[in-house]
N, C-alpha and C positions, 0 to 999 in steps of 0.2 A: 478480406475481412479476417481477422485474426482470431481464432478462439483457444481459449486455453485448455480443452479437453484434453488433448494427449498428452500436455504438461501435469494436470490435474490427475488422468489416468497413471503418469510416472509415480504419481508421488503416493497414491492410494497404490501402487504392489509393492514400493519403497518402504513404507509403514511412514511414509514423512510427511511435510507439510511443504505447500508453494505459499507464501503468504503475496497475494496479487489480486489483478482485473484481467479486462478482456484486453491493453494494447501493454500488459507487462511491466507500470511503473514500477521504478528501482524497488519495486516489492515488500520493500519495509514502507513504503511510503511515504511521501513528501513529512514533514515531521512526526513521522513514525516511530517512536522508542520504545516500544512494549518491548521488557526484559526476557529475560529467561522463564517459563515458568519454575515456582519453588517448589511445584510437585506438580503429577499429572495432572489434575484438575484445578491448579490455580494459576492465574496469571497476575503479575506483581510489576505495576507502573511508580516508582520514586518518585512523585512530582506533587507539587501542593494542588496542584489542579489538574485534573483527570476528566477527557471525553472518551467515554465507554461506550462501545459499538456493538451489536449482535446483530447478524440476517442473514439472509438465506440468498443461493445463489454467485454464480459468477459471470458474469456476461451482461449487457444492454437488458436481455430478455424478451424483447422483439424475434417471434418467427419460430423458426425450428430450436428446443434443446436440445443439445448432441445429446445430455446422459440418457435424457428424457427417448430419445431416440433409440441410443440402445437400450432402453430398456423394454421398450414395446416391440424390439425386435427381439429381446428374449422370450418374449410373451407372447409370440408367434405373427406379428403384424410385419404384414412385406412396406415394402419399402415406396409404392403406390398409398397405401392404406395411413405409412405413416405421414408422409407429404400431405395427406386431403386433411388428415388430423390437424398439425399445425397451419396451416394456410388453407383455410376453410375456402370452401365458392370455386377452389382452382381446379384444372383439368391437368391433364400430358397431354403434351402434342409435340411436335418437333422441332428441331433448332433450326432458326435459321440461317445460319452461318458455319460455315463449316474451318476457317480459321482466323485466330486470331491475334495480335500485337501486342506481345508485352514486355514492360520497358524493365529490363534485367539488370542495367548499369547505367551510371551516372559518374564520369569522373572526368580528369585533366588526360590520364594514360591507361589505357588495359592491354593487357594480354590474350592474343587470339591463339585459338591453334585446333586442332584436328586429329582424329586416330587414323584418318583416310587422306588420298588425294581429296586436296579443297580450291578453291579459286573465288577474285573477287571481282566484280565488277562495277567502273564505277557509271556516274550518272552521263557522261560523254561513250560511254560503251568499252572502254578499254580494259579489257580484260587482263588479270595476272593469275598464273598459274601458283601455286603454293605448293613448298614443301610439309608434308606432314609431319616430318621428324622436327620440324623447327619453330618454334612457337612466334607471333607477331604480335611486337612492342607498335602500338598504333598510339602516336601522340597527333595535338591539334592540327599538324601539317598534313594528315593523313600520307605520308609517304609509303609506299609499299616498294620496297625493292628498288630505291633511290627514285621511285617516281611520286610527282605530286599530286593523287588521284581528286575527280572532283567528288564532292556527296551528292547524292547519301552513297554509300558504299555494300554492294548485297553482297554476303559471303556465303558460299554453299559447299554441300558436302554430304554423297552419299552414308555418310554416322555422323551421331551428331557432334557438332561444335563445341568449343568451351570458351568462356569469356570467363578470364581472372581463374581458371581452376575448373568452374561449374559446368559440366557437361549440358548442352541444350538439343532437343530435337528441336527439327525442320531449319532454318533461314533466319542470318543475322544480317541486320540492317546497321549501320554506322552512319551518325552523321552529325556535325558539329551542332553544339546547344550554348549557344555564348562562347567563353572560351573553354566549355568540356566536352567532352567525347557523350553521345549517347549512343547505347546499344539497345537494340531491339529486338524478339525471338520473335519471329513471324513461323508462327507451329501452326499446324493441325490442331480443331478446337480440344478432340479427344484426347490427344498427347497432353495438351497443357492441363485439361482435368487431371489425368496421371500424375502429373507433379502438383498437385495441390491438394486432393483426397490425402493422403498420409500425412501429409503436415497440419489439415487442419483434427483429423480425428488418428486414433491411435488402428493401424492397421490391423489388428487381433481381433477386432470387434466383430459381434456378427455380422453376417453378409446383408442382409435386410438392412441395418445401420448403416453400413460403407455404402449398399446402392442409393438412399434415402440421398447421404451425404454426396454424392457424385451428382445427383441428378440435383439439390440444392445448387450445386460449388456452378455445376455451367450454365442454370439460371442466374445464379447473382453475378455471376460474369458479364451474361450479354446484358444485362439490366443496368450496368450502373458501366459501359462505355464510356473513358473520354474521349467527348464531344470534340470535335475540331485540332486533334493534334496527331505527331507522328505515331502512336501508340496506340494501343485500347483500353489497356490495364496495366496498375503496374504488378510488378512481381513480390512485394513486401504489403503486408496489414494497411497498408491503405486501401490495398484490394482484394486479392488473398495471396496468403502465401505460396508463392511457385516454386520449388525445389526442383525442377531441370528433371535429371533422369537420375540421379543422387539418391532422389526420393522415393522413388517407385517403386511401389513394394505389388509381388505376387496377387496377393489378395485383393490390394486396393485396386487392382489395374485390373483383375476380374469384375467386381461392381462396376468399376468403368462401364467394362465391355458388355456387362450384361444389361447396361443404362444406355446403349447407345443412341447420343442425339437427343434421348429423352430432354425437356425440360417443362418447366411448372408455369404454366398459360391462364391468365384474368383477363375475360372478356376479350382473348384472340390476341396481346399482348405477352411478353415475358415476366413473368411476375418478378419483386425484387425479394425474392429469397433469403430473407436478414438469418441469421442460424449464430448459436451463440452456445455456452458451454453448459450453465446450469441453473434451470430456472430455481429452484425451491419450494416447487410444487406446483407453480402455477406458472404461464408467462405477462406478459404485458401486452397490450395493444399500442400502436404506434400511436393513436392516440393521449394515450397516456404519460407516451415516455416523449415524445414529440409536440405536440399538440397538430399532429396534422393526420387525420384521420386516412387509413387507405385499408378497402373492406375485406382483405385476407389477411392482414395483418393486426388479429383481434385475441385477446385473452382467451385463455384455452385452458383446461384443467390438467397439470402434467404428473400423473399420481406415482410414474416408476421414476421418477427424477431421483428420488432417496439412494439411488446407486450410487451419485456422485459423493465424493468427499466432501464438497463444496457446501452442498443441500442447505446443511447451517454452516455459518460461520462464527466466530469469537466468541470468547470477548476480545474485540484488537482495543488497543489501549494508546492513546495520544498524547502527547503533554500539551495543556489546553493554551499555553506560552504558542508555543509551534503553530498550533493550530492559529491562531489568531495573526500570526506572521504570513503564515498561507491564504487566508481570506484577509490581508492585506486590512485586518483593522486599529486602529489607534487606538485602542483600551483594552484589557482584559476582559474574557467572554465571562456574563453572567445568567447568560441561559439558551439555549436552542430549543426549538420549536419546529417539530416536525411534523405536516402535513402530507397525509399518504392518499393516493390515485386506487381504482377497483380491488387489484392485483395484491395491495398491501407494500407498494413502495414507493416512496418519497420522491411525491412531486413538487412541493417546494417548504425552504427551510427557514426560518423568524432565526437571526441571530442577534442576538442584543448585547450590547459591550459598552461600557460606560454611557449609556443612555442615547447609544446610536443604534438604530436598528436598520440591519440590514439581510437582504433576500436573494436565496441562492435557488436553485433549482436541484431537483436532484440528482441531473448528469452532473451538473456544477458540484457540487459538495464533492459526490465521487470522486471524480478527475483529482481536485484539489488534495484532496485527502487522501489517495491511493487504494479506495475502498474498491472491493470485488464486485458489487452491484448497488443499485439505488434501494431495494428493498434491506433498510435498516433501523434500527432502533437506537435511538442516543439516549447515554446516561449522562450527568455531568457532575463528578464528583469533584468539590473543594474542604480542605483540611490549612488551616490557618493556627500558627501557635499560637502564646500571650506575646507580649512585645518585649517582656524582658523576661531575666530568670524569675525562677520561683524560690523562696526560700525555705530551707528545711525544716516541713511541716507544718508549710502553705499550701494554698489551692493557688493553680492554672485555670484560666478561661479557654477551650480552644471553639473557633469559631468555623465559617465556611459554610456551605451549603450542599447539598443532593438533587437535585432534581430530574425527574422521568425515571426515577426510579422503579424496575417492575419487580423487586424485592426487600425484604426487610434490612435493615444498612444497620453495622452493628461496630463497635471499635477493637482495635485489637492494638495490642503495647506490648512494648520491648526494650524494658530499663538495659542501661550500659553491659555489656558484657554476658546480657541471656538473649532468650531466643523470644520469640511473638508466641504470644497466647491472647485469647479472651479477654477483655477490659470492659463487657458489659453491652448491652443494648442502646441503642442510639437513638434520644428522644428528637424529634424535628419539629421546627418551630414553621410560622408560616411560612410558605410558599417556598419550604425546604431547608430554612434558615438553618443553622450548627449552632447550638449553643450548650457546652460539656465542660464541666466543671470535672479535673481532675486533681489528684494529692498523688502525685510520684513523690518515693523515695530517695530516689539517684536519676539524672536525665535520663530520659525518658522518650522513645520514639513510638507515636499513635499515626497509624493507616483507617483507614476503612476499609471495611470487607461487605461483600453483598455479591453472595452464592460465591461464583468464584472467582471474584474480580478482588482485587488486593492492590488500592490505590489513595492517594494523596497525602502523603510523607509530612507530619510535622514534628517538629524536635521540643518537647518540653525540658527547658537547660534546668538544674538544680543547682542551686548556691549553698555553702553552709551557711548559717545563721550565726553571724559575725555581730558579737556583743563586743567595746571597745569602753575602759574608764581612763580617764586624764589625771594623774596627780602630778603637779610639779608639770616635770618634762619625761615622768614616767608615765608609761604606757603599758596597760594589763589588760585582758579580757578574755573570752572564751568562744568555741567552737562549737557548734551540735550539726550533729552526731561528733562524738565523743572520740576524736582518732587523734591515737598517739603518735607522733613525728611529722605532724602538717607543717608545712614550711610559712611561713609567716615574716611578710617583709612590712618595715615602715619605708616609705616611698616620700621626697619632698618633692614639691610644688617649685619648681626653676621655670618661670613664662609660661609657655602650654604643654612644657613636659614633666612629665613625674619620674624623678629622679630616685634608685634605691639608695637607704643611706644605713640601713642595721635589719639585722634577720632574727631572727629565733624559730623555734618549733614549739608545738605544742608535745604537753605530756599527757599521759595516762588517763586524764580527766578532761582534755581538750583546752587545760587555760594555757595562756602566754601570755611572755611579758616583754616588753622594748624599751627603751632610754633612748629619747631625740638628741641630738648631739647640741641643737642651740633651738633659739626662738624661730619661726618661719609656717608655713601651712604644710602639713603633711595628711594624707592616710594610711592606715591601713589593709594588707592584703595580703588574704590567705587562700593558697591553692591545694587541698588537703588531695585532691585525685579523687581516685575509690567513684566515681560514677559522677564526682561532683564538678561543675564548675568554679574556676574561682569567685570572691566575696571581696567587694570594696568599699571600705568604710565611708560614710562622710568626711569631707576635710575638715580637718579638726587645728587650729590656731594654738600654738604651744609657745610662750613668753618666757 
């Protein structure tokens, strides 16, 4: 089981941020494009459609919270005390197994080798002696020393072994899996705890924390065994992570030792020990996050959990495009709908998208989404321009919607060449609807902002207000705003292209004037700059 506390713990003495869950998706998350914040307290999404996230926690939330953990070991609770806390009903009692099998590697070829005299034995009994100075390249032929040994293959060695690099205590098993090599550390169950305590919690922590952690890591080991193969466990987040002797830190390897054997017993059984990074206050019941009820795995009230960085999370920011490619739907989303379980997290989600509705769970959305836990709150903000320019010293419509909003949603504008400010309060129509009548000066770019979320990007274009008269085959008219040197082209009509055929500028007053060279359809266009888009006349018939 993989928890991201010691990643979490890095990054709260770092002063930084891990943006993640509990098995580490690529972190930004699957359509994940929240920018840079534009200051500490804001986060700023460019997208006309915006899914706005806030929640608490990082992990499933099933079982033990590691913060949650240490923090009731700073507050003086041992590490018995704190195990009955989260896994309510359960006793200690002893392990019964004293080693176990876990599968380290998976490949076509690895590298063995030894800091001592080592030797391997195969499944016909033929023994080969090894050099330790010399490391062994094992491919599918298993040859050891020009001989063809049969499997599975036991390697021993008074210290431990290395496969690929990674030092391992106790006995390496080898033996062919299709056409790859599998390797197996067949340890001591206490040694393999050793390599797993430090990789899931950060070894500094208090001692009550680490033993809590230790006597969890070798319950959910012997709990969750596979059934009928050459292994028990593997050595990556499918089960927990084993780090060999690499990992073994002083400390952790004292909670070990002071846990020994210990593990967490329901009704004379090994309890399955789920343990995870950071509740947000509270945990979940398997219940809830499962639907399969099991009676020490029930909500719990976790009050020192606020140690974590995690505690709250966002606002992460989605582009709602993305999102709709990851829930694999054919429309654009026009509302999510969030149902929450005891705990306060999201047990299943209503997503509606061109009048398809469809229903995600809230492992599901997480996963998808790259979200740190199911306990979350969606916002979904849309910003829609008008459909063409405005002209100089007209109104804009811009449209779009808010919804699940849990603050007041306000606009904020940023004509060509200055910076965002204020544009006024944001009136909503039903069921969230945008309806904002703006008058920009020069185009003009409107966000929504609501606390400190700063999202859904729309451009209101300005045009000048392009007046055109016809005499003859002369051509005169004027500009507003009033800019001297606008460049002004007449354009003729040849098939479906428009062809330039004579220029001029405007003067000091914004008029100009053109001469068409013959009879044909032409218009007008003037592209003055200074904030504005260009302006194109109607086609205008010149004899």
């Amino acid at each position: 089981m993989r928890s991201p506390a010691r990643l979490a713990a890095l990054a709260l003495l770092l002063g930084g941020g891990l943006a993640g869950g509990l098995a580490l998706p690529s972190r930004a998350g699957p359509g994940q494009t929240t920018t840079a914040p534009t200051s500490p307290a804001t986060t700023t999404l460019a997208a006309r459609g915006v899914l706005a996230l806030t929640g608490h926690g990082w992990g499933h939330g099933i079982g033990m919270s590691q913060w949650g953990a240490y923090g009731y070991a700073q507050h003086g609770w041992t590490y018995d005390r704190i195990l009955a806390h989260y896994y309510p009903g359960t006793t200690l009692g002893a392990a019964p197994t004293r080693t176990i099998r876990v599968l380290v590697a998976a490949a076509r070829r690895v590298t063995l080798g030894a800091g001592a005299a080592w030797r391997v034995r195969d499944a016909a009994g033929t023994t080969v002696r090894l050099d330790p100075a010399r490391p062994l390249v094992l491919g599918p032929a298993l040859r050891v020393d020009g001989k063809a040994l049969r499997p599975p293959l036991l390697f021993t060695s008074p210290q431990p072994l290395a496969v690929d690099g990674a030092a391992y205590r106790g006995r390496l098993v080898v033996a062919r899996a299709g056409r790859a090599l599998q390797v197996v550390d067949a340890v001591p169950l206490e040694a393999y705890v050793k390599g797993v305590v430090p990789e899931e919690m950060p070894s500094n922590w208090a001692p009550q924390a680490l033993e809590a952690q230790a006597v969890a890591t070798r319950s959910y080991a012997l709990a969750n065994l596979v059934r009928g193969g050459t292994f028990d466990v593997y050595g990556d987040e499918r089960s927990q992570i084993y780090g060999g002797v690499a990992a073994e830190t002083p400390t952790a390897s004292a909670a070990v030792d002071a846990t020994r054997g210990r593990v967490v017993l329901y009704d004379g059984k090994v309890a399955d020990t789920m343990f995870f990074s950071t509740s947000g206050g509270r945990t979940a019941s398997a219940a809830e996050a499962t639907g399969r009820a099991v009676p020490y795995l029930v909500s719990v009230p976790d009050p020192y959990d606020g140690l974590s960085p995690y505690h709250d999370w966002g606002p992460v920011l989605l582009d709602l495009s993305r999102v709709a490619k990851r829930l694999k739907l054919s429309a654009p989303i026009d509302d999510l709908q969030a149902a929450t379980g005891p705990s306060g997290r999201v047990t299943l989600a209503t997503v509606i998208a061109g009048g398809e509705t469809r229903t995600f769970t809230g492992t599901q959305l997480r996963t998808l989404l790259g979200l740190r836990s199911t306990w979350f709150t969606p916002t979904l903000l849309e910003l829609l321009p008008p459909p063409k320019p405005v002209a100089y010293g007209g109104a804009g419509s811009l449209g779009g919607f808010v919804r699940g909003a849990a603050a007041d949603v306000s606009l904020e504008a940023r004509p060509a060449g200055g910076d965002w400010a204020p544009a006024g309060q944001l009136q909503l129509g039903a069921d969230g609807v945008v309806a904002a009548l703006v008058r920009p000066r020069v185009t003009t770019d409107y966000r929504l902002a609501m606390g400190s979320v700063r999202a859904g990007l729309a451009r209101v274009a300005v045009a000048p207000l392009l007046q055109v008269a016809a005499t003859g085959r002369s051509l005169s008219g004027t500009i507003r705003p009033s800019l001297a040197g606008a460049p002004v082209a007449l354009q003729r009509q040849d098939g479906a292209s428009w062809t330039p055929v004579a220029t001029s500028q405007t003067d000091a007053t914004g008029d100009w004037s053109l001469a068409a060279p013959g009879p044909g359809a032409y218009r007008v266009r003037a592209a003055p700059g200074h904030g504005l888009v260009p302006a194109v006349s109607a086609t205008l018939q010149v004899q």
